[in-house]
Every structure is written in structure tokens, then in C-alpha cells.
C-alpha angles and dihedrals in degrees: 000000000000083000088057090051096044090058097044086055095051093049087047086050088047084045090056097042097050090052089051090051090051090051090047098045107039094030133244090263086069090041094057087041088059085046101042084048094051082046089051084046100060087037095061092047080049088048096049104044091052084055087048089053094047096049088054092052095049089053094047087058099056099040079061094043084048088049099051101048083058096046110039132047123273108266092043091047093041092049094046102049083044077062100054096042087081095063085059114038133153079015128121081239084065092058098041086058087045082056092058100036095058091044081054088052092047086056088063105039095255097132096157098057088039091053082043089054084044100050093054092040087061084066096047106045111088112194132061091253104057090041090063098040090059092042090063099053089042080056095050091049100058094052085057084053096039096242090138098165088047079044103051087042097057087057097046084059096068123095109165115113091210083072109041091097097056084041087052091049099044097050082054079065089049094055094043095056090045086060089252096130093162098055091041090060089053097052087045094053085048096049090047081054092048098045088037105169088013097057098123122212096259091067094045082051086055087062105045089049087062101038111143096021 
């Protein structure tokens, strides 16, 4: 047993002096370097998981903010999700409630407040997708509020192929409310090629009733 300890003592001792030999060999400015790393290290996985914790906050929020525009009637949904907006601000979650509070405000007729939802989502939404997503329904609101040239430059905008088809469709809208009916039957035989299986029946219902234009 004293043997063992012995030992143990003298590898401590060899631990010690070979620290001693790195520090003096490589010098104590690459030792706090190692240490300061180490230090950066855990900082960064701190870092991380508190990015991690805020991201799932945001999108609880929204998810309540989503829950409540479908469940509740429209003043209450609307009030509250203009609530919740403040706890994400400046985020992409602000502009996905935006998404769905200006679909809720659609519902009721209520185009202007619903453009206005759009136009601030636009700043908020961070990828190409969802960019283009909000341009077409703000295309599709101002043809509801006869702003055709707002209207036609929204969906220039756009550049992603996934929505050529509903771009396609909803500039035959465009053409249609400007008295263009030729040109809206083309658009809407475009946008039917471009959906293909996903063309819906209201679509198929925009080109009958143009048949022969």
C-alpha cells in the first residue's frame, strides 16, 4: 500500500514538472490562450443554446398567436396577436403572425389593414419564400383595391419558379380586372400548365368563363 502511494505521489510530482517544462517552454502567453480557448469554447455552446431557447419562444408565440386567430372571433384574435407581436418584434415570427393576421382580416373585408399587415411583413420575412409568398397576396390585395400597377409590380418581384404557376394565375386576375380578357385567359392557361395536378377548379371556372375570348 505505502508503495502504491508512493507511486501515485511520484507521477503527481512528473504531472507537475511537465507542466512546469510546457509553460516554460512554450511560454504562459500559449497556456492562457489554451485556456481562454477552452473558455471561448464553452461561451459559444452557452451561446448557442440561449439562441436555441429564444427561437422556441418566438415560435410558441406564434403558434398562440396562430391558435387564437382560428379560434376566437376577429376583434378578440386580431387584439390579441397585436399583443403578441411585441414579444417578437423585428423577428421573422413577427412577420409570420403578420401572414395570418392579415389572412384573418381578408376573411372580414377588411383589404386595407390586411395590405398594411402585408407591407410590414415584407420587412420582417427573411427568406425568398416567404417573400414571395407575402408579394402575391399583396398582389391580390391591391386588385381588390384597384392599385394595378402596385399590383403588376408585386408580382414582378417574384423569382421563385414554385410559384410561377399562382403568379401566372393571379396576373391573369390582373389582366381580367383591367378589361384585358385575352390576355387574362392566357395567363390563366399558363398558370393550369404550370400547377398541373394542383390546378384547383376555380381556376378551371376562370377559363370557361372566357372561353372564346
Amino acid at each position: 500500500m505505502q508503495n502504491k502511494r508512493k507511486n501515485s505521489v511520484e507521477h503527481e510530482d512528473q504531472q507537475v514538472e511537465e507542466i512546469k517544462k510546457f509553460i516554460k517552454t512554450y511560454g504562459p502567453w500559449i497556456v492562457a490562450g489554451v485556456v481562454i480557448g477552452l473558455g471561448s469554447l464553452f461561451g459559444w455552446r452557452t451561446y448557442q443554446d440561449n439562441q436555441v431557447a429564444a427561437a422556441q419562444a418566438r415560435t410558441a408565440v406564434y403558434q398562440e398567436a396562430l391558435e387564437t386567430l382560428q379560434r376566437s372571433s376577429a376583434d378578440e384574435g386580431l387584439l390579441v396577436a397585436e399583443q403578441l407581436l411585441e414579444e417578437v418584434a423585428g423577428s421573422e415570427h413577427a412577420g409570420l403572425i403578420r401572414l395570418q393576421m392579415a389572412q384573418r382580416l381578408v376573411s372580414i373585408g377588411d383589404f386595407s389593414a390586411a395590405q398594411n399587415q402585408l407591407q410590414q411583413a415584407l420587412n420582417e420575412v427573411k427568406s425568398d419564400e416567404l417573400k414571395s409568398l407575402t408579394r402575391t397576396r399583396l398582389a391580390r390585395i391591391a386588385i381588390e383595391l384597384g392599385q394595378y400597377d402596385e399590383a403588376e409590380a408585386h408580382l414582378n418581384a417574384v423569382r421563385q419558379n414554385a410559384y410561377k404557376g399562382l403568379v401566372a394565375e393571379i396576373r391573369g386576375d390582373l389582366h381580367y380586372a383591367r378589361g384585358n380578357f385575352s390576355a387574362a385567359r392566357e395567363s390563366y392557361l399558363l398558370a393550369q400548365t404550370e400547377q398541373a395536378e394542383t390546378a384547383s377548379q376555380a381556376l378551371q371556372m376562370k377559363i370557361d368563363n372566357l372561353a372564346g375570348q
